[in-house]
N, C-alpha and C positions, 0 to 999 in steps of 0.2 A: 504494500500500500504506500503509497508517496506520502511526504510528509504534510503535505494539507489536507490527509484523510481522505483523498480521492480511490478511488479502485480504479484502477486502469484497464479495460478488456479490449484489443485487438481482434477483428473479425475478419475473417479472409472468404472471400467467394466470390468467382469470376459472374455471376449471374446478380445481376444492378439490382431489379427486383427484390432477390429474395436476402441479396447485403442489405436494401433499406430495410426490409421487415425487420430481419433477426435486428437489425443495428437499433431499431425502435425499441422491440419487444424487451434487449436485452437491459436498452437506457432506465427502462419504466419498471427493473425489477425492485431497484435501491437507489433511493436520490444519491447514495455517493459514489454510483458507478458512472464512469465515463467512458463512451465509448469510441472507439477509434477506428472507423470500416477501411480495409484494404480490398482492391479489385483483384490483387492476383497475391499469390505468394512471393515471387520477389518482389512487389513495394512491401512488405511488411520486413522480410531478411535484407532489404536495403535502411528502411528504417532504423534494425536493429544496427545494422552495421554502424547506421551513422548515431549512435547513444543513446536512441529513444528506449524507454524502458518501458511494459507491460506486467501486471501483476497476474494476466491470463490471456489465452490467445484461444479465439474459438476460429475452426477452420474448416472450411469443405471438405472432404476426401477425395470427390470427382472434377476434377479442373480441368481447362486445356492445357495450361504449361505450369509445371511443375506442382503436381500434384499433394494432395496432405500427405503421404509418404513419402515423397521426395523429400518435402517440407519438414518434414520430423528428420530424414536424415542429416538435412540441411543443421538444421540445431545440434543434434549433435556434433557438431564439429566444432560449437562455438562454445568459448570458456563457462558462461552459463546462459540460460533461457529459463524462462517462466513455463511453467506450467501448461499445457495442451488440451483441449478439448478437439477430439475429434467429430463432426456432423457428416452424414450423406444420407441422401433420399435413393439410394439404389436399393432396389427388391429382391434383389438376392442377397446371399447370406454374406456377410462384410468380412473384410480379412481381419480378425479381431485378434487374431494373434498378432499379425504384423504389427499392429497400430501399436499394440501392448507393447513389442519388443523394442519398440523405435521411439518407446520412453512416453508415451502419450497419456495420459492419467484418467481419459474418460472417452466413452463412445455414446454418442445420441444418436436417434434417429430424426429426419426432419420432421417426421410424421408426429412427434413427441407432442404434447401439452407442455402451455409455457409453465405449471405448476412444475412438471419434470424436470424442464430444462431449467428452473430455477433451482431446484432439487441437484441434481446433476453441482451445478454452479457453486451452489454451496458447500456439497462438499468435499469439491477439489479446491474450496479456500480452506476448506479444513485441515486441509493436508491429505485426503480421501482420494480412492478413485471407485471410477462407479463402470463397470464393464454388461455385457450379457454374460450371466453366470450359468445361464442352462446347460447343461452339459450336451444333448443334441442338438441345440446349435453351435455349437463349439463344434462338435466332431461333424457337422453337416458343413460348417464353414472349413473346415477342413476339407472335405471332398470337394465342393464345390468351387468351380473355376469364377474367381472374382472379377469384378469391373476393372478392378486395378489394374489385374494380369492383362485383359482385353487390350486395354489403353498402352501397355508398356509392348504387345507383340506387332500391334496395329504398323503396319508397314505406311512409307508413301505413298506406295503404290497401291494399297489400299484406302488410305487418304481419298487420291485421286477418281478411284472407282466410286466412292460412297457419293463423292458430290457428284459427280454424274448421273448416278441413281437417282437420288435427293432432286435432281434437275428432271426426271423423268426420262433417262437417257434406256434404251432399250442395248442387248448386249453389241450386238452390230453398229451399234452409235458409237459405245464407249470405245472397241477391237479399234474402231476408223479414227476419233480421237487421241488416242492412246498408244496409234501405231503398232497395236500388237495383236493377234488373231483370234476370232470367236472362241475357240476351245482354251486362252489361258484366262480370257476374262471368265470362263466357267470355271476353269482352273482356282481362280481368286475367290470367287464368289462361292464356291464349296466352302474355301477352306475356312472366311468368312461367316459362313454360315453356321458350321462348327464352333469357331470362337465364339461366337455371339449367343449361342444356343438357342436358333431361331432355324427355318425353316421355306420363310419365305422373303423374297427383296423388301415388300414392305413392311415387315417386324423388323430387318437389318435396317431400313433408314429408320424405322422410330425406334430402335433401342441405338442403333450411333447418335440420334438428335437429343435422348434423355442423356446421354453420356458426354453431352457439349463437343461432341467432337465432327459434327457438320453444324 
């Protein structure tokens, strides 16, 4: 806590919208919280660099550049950091281990009640952390292929394909764009379809669109 009694919470999430909510919700928990919204995670590790201090840092886990686990790795490397709260609105089961190991002290859902996320809030000012303690979804986040992994396998060239899609491009559009032939852009879009755990072109543009990554 800074010496004028202020609580200082740092809020990361490339998505404008839901940085002003939480950035709202979180101002109106405690008149002596103040809050400080970041667009991405390097303006918050540029901030730090340059001596701005944080009593807690709440952050997306789904971002386009440099994601909350990047982001936690990012801190460790630095002499100290505050405290983490990890958020993501993905529907599949979250990599709750990673988050734990990469020093993070809590994991919400965005789906949460602000009661919770006040809850939550409090206490990892306690010194607390607050995780999913069920043990099958532990062991189900274990099997299951995360958003994370999606985001860190995603090629350019996959990139490339998704906005095409997203444009209504049909496979002979993309092959003639892309200079490469009918059967690799089926080639792509298999293996796409795989990662994503979808089954048809339009579940892959709307689970790449919830994923900020078209």
């Amino acid at each position: 806590m800074s010496t004028d009694g202020r609580y200082l919470i740092g809020i990361i999430d490339d998505h404008q919208l839901f940085l002003d909510g939480i950035s709202l919700l979180v101002a109106n928990i405690d008149p002596a919280t103040v809050v400080v919204p970041h667009p991405s995670s390097r303006s918050m590790l540029d901030a730090l660099a340059a001596g701005e201090t944080y009593d807690l840092i709440i952050c997306d886990l789904i971002m386009r550049e440099l994601n909350g686990l990047a982001f936690l790795g990012a801190l460790k490397t630095m002499e100290s950091s505050p405290p983490v709260i990890i958020m993501s609105g993905i529907s599949t089961h979250p990599p709750i281990q990673q988050v734990r190991s990469l020093g993070a002290k809590a994991f919400i859902h965005k789906s949460a009640d602000p009661d919770t996320l006040k809850q939550v809030i409090q206490t990892v000012r306690d010194g607390g952390d607050w995780f999913p303690d069920s043990v099958a979804t532990q062991d189900a986040a274990n099997e299951a292929r995360s958003d994370s992994d999606i985001c860190t396998e995603l090629t350019k060239r996959h990139e490339e394909i998704l906005t095409l899609l997203a444009g209504g491009a049909g496979n002979r559009d993309i092959a003639d764009t892309l200079c490469i032939s009918e059967n690799t852009v089926k080639s792509h879009l298999k293996q796409m379809f795989a990662n994503f755990g979808v089954t048809k072109r339009t579940a892959l543009v709307q689970r790449a669109r919830l994923l900020g990554l078209i």
